[in-house]
DRENSEGU-264561 format. One record per residue: residue number from 1; z, x, y of N, C-alpha, C, O in turn; residue in three letters. Coordinates in steps of 0.001 Angstrom, whole numbers, plus 524288, in hexadecimal, padded with zeros to 5 digits. Atoms other than C-alpha are relative to their C-alpha. Layout:
DRENSEGU-264561
ATOM    i    n_Z    n_X    n_Y   ca_Z   ca_X   ca_Y    c_Z    c_X    c_Y    o_Z    o_X    o_Y   aa
ATOM  NUM      Z      X      Y      Z      X      Y      Z      X      Y      Z      X      Y  ala
...
***
This chain:
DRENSEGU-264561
ATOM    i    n_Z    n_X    n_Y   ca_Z   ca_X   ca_Y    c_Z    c_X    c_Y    o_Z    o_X    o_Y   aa
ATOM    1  8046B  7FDDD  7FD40  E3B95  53E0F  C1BC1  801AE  80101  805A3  8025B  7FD1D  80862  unk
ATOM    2  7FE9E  7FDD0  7FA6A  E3F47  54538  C28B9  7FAE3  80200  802CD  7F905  8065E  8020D  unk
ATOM    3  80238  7FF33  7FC43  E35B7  543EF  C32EA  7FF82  7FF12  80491  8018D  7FB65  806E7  unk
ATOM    4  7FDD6  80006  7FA69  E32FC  54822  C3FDB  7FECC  7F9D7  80365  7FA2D  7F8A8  80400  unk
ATOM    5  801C3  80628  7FC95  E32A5  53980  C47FA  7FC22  80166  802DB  7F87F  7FE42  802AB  unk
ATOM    6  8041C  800B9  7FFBE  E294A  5419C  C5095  7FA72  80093  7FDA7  7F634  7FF13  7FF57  unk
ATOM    7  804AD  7FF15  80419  E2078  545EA  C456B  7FDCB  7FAFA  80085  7F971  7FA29  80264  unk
ATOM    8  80351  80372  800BF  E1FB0  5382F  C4293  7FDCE  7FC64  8049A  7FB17  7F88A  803A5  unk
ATOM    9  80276  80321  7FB67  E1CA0  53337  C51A8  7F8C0  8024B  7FE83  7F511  7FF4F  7FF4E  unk
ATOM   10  804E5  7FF90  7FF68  E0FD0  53AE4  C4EDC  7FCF6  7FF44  7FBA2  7F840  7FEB7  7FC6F  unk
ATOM   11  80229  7FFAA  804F0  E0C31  53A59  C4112  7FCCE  7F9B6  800A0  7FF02  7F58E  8019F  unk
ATOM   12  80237  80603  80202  E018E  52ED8  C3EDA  7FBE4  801E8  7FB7B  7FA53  80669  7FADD  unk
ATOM   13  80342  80184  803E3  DF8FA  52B41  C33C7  7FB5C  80522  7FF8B  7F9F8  806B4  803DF  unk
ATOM   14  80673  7FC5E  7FF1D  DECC0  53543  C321C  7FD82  7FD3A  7FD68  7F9E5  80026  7FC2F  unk
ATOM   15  80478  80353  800F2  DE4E5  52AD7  C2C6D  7FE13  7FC05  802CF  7F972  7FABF  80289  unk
ATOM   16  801BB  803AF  7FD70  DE5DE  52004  C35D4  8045B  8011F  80707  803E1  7FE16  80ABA  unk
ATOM   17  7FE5A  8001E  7FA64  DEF98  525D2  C4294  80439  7FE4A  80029  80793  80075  802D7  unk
ATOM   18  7FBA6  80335  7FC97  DF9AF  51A7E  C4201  8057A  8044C  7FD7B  8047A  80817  7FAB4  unk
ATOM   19  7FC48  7FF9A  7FF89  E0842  51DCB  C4171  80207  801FA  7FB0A  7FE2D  80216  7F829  unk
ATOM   20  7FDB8  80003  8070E  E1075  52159  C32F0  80675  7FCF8  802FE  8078D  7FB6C  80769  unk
ATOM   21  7FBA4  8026F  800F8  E1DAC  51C20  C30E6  80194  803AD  7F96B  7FED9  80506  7F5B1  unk
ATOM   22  7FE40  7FDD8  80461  E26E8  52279  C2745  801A4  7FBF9  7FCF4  8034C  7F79A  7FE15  unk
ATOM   23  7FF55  803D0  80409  E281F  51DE9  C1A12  804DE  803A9  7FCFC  8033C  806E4  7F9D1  unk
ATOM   24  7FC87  7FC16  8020A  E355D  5253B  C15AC  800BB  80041  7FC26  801FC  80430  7F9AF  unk
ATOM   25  8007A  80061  8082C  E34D9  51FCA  C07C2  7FC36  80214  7FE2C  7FBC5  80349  7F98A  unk
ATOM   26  80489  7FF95  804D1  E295E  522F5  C046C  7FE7C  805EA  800AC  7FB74  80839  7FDBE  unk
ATOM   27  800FA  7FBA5  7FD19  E2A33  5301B  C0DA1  7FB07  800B8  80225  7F9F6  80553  80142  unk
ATOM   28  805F5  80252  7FEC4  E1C83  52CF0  C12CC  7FF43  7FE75  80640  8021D  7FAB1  80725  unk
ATOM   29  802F8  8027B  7FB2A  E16E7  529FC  C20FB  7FCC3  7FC83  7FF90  7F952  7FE07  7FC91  unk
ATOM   30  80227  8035E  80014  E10B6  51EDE  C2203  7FB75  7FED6  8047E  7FC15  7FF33  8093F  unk
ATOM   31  805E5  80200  7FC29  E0367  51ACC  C28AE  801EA  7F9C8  80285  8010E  7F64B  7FF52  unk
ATOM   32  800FA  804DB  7FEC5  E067C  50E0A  C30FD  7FE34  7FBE4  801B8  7FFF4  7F7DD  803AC  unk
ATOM   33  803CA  80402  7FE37  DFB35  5085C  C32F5  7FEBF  7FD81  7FB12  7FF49  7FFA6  7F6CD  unk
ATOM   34  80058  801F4  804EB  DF74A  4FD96  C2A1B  7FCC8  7FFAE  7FC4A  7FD57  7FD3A  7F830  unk
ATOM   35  8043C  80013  80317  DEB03  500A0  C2526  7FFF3  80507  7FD19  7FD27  805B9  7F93F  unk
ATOM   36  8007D  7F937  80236  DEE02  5105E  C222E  80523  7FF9A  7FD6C  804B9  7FF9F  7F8A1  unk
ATOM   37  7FCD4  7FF79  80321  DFB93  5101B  C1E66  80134  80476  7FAB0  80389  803CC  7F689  unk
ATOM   38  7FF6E  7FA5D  802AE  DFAE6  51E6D  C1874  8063E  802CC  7FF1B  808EC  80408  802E6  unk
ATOM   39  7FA9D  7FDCF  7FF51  E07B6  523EA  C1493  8016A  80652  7FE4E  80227  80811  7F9E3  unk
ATOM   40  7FF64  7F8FF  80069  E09D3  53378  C1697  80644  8011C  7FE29  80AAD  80067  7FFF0  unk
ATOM   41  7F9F0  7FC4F  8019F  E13BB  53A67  C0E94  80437  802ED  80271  8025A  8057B  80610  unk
ATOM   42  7FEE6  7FC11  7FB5F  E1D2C  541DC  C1545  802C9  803DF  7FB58  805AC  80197  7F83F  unk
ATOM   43  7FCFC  7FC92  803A9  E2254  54E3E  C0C61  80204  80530  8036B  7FF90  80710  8071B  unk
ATOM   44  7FCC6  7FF5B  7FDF1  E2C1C  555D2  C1007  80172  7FFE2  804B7  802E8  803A3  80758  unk
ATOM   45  8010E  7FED2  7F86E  E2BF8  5507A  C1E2B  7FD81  7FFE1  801A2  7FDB9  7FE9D  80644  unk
ATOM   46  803CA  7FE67  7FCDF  E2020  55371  C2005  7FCD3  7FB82  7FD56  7FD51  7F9FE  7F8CC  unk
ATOM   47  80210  80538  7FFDC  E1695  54765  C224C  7F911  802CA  7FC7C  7F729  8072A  7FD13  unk
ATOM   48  80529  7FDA4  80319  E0969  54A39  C19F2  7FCDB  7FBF6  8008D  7FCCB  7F7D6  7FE15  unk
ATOM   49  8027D  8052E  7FC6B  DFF73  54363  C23B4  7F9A0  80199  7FDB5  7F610  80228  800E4  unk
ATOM   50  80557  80047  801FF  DF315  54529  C1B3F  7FF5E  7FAF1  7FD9C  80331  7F8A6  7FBD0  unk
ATOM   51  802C9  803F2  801BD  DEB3D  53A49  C16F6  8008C  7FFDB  7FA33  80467  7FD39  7F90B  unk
ATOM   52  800C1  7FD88  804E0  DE8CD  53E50  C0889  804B3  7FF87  7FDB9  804AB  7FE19  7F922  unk
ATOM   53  7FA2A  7FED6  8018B  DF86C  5400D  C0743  80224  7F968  800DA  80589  7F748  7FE30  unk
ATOM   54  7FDD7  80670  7FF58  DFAD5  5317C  C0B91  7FF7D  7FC42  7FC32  7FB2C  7FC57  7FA14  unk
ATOM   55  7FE4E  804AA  80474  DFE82  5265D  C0200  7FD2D  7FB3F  80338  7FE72  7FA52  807C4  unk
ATOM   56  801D2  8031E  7FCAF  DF62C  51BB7  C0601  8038E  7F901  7FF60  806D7  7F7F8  7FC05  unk
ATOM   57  7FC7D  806C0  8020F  DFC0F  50BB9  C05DE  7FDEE  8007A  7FC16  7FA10  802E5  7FA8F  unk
ATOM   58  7FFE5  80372  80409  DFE48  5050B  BFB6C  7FE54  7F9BE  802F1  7FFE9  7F86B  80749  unk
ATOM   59  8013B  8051D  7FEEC  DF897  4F709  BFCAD  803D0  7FAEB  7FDB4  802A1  7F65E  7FEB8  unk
***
């Protein structure tokens, strides 16, 4: 997954704001706050920051 470092200074959550963190295994952005924890796909590169499209936790 090749992305831009500043893409991800600005990219946050659209459900709750906080921060993502890349998940390179799973190719996924991650929500890191602990109550949302939403994880956005990223396909080909490109980060897919809809709600609807996000994998929510597992418990």
């Amino acid at each position: 997954m090749q992305l831009d470092p500043q893409l991800l200074e600005i990219l946050a959550c659209p459900q709750c704001h906080s921060t993502l963190r890349v998940d390179e295994a799973a190719n996924e952005l991650v929500c890191t706050s602990a109550t949302c924890g939403l994880a956005y796909p990223v396909r080909d590169d490109i980060p897919v920051m809809l709600i609807d499209e996000a994998r929510r936790p597992t418990a």
